[in-house]
C-alpha positions in Angstrom: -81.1 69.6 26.7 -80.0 66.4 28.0 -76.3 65.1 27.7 -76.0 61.4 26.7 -73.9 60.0 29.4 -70.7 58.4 29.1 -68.7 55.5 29.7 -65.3 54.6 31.0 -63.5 52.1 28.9 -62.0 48.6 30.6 -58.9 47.4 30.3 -58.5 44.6 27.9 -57.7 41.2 29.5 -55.4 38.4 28.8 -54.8 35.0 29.5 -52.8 31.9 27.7 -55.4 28.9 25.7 -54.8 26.4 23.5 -57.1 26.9 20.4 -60.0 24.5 20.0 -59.9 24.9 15.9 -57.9 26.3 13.0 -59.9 28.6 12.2 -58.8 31.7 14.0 -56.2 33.9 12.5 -53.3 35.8 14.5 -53.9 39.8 15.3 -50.3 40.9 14.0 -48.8 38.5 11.8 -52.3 37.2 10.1 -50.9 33.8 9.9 -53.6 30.9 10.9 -53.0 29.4 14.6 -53.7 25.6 14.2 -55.7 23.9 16.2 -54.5 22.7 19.7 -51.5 25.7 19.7 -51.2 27.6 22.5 -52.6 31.5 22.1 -52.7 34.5 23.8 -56.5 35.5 24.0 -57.1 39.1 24.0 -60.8 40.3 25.6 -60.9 43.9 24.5 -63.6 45.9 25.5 -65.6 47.5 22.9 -68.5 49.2 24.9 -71.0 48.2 27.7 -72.1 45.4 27.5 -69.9 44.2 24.5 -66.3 43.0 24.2 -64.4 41.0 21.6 -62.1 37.9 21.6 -58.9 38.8 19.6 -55.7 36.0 19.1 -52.3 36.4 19.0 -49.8 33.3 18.4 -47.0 32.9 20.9 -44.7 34.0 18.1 -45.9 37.6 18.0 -45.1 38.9 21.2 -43.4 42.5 21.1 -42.4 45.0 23.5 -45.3 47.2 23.5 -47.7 44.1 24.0 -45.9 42.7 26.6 -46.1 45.9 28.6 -50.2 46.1 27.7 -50.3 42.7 29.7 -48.5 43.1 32.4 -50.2 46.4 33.4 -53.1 44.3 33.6 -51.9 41.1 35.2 -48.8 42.6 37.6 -46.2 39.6 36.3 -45.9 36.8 33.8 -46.8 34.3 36.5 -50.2 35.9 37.1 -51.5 35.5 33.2 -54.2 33.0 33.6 -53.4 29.9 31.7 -56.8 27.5 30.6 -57.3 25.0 32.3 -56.5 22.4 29.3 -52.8 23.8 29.6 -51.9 24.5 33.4 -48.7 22.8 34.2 -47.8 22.1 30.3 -44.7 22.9 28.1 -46.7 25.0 25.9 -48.1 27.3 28.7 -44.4 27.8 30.0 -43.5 28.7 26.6 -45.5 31.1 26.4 -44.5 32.7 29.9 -41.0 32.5 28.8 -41.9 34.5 25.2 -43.8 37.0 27.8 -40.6 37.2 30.1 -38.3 37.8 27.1 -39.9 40.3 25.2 -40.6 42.5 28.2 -36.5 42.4 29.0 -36.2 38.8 30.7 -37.1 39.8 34.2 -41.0 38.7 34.2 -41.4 40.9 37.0 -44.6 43.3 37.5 -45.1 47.0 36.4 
C-alpha cells in the first residue's frame, strides 16, 4: 500500500495595491473597498499549484495581522507596494497603519 504524499504549506504573502474596481469586499470588516483605495492583498496558499487573492482595507489592520506580515516581510518598509502607488500618500498610510498596530516601532520579527 502506497501512501499519498504530502505537501508543505507556504506562507501567505503580502504586499500594499490600490484596487482596480469596487467590486472586491474586505476580509474582516465585509465592507466594499472602492475602487482606486489602497488594499492590503493577501496571496494565501491553498495547495500546489493553487492560491487565492484575499483583501483587506487599510482600516482593518489588527495586532495578530500585523504580526502574520511581518513574519513574512521582516519590517513595514519591506511590504511590497504596486507599482501604481510607490512613493504616494496612500502607500505611506498604509505603512503607518502597519507600524501602529504592531506597537509603533515598524521594526522586523
Amino acid at each position: 500500500m502506497t501512501r499519498a504524499r504530502g505537501f508543505r504549506a507556504q506562507p501567505c504573502t503580502y504586499a500594499i495595491g490600490a484596487a482596480p474596481t469596487g467590486r472586491a469586499r474586505c476580509r474582516r470588516c465585509n465592507s466594499r473597498i472602492l475602487k482606486g483605495d489602497a488594499r492590503i492583498e493577501i496571496n494565501a496558499f491553498v495547495r500546489p499549484g493553487r492560491r487565492t487573492l484575499l483583501f483587506r482595507c487599510a482600516d482593518c489592520l489588527d495586532a495578530r495581522f500585523v504580526a502574520a506580515v511581518l513574519a513574512v516581510h521582516g519590517s513595514v518598509e519591506r511590504v511590497p507596494v504596486e507599482a501604481g502607488l510607490v512613493g504616494s500618500a496612500e502607500a505611506q498610510r498604509v505603512r503607518d497603519a502597519i507600524a501602529a498596530a504592531c506597537g509603533g516601532g515598524g521594526g522586523g520579527v
